[in-house]
C-alpha positions as semicolon CSV with decimal commas, in nm:
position;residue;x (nm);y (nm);z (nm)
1;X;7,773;-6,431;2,183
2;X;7,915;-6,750;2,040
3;X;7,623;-7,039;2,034
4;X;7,325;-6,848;2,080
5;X;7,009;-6,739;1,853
6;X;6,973;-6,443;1,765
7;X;6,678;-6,365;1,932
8;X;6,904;-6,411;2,273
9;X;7,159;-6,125;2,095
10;X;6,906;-5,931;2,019
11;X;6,760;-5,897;2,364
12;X;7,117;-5,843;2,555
13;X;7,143;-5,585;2,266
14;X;7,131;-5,170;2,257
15;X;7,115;-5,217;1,861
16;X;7,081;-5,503;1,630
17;X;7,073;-5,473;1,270
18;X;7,018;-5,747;0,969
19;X;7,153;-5,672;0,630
20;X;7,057;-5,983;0,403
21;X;7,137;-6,049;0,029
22;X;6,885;-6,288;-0,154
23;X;6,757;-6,331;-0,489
24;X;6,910;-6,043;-0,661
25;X;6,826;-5,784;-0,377
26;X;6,941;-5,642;-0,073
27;X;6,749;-5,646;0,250
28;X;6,779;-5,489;0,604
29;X;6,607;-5,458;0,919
30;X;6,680;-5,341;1,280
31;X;6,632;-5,385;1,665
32;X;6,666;-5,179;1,904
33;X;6,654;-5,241;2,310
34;X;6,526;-5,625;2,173
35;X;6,238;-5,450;1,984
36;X;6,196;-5,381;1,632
37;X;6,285;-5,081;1,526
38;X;6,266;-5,064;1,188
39;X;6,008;-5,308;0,887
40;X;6,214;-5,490;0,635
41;X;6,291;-5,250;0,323
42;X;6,431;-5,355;0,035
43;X;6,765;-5,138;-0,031
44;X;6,807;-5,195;-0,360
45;X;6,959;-5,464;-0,578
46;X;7,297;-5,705;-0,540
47;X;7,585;-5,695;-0,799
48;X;7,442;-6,042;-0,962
49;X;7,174;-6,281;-0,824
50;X;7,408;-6,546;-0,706
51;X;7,534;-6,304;-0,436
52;X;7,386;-6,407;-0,118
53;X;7,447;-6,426;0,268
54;X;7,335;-6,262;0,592
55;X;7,535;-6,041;0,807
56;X;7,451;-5,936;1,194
57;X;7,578;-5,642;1,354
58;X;7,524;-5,638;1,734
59;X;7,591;-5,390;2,069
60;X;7,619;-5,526;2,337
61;X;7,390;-5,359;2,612
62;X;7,620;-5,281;2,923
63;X;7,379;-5,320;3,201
64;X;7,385;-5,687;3,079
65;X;7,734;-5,693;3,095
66;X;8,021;-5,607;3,297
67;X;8,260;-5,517;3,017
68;X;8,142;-5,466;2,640
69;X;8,454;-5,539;2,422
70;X;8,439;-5,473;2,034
71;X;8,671;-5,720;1,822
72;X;8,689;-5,814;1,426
């Protein structure tokens, strides 16, 4: 899904889910079928407030695809 938003993932998407580090805390949120499934929670807090980033984990809905291929 190289080059496209996320809101494209999410609706060619069984599951989405957002984990996001930010200002001392961690965050995470997730989509299912291109809906939301879940409200943001706060999960708790982040080794030291300088640790940051957001990561996306994605699958791939099959009856948008012909083959759904996992790779790290």
């Amino acid at each position: 899904m190289h080059g496209v938003g996320v809101s494209v993932v999410n609706a060619l998407s069984k599951h989405l889910e957002v984990n996001i580090k930010r200002n001392g805390f961690k965050y995470n949120m997730s989509f299912a079928d291109g809906f939301k499934a879940t409200e943001l929670k706060k999960q708790g807090k982040t080794s030291k407030v300088s640790d940051t980033g957001t990561s996306i984990k994605f699958l791939p809905d099959g009856k948008y695809f012909d083959t759904v291929k996992f790779s790290v």
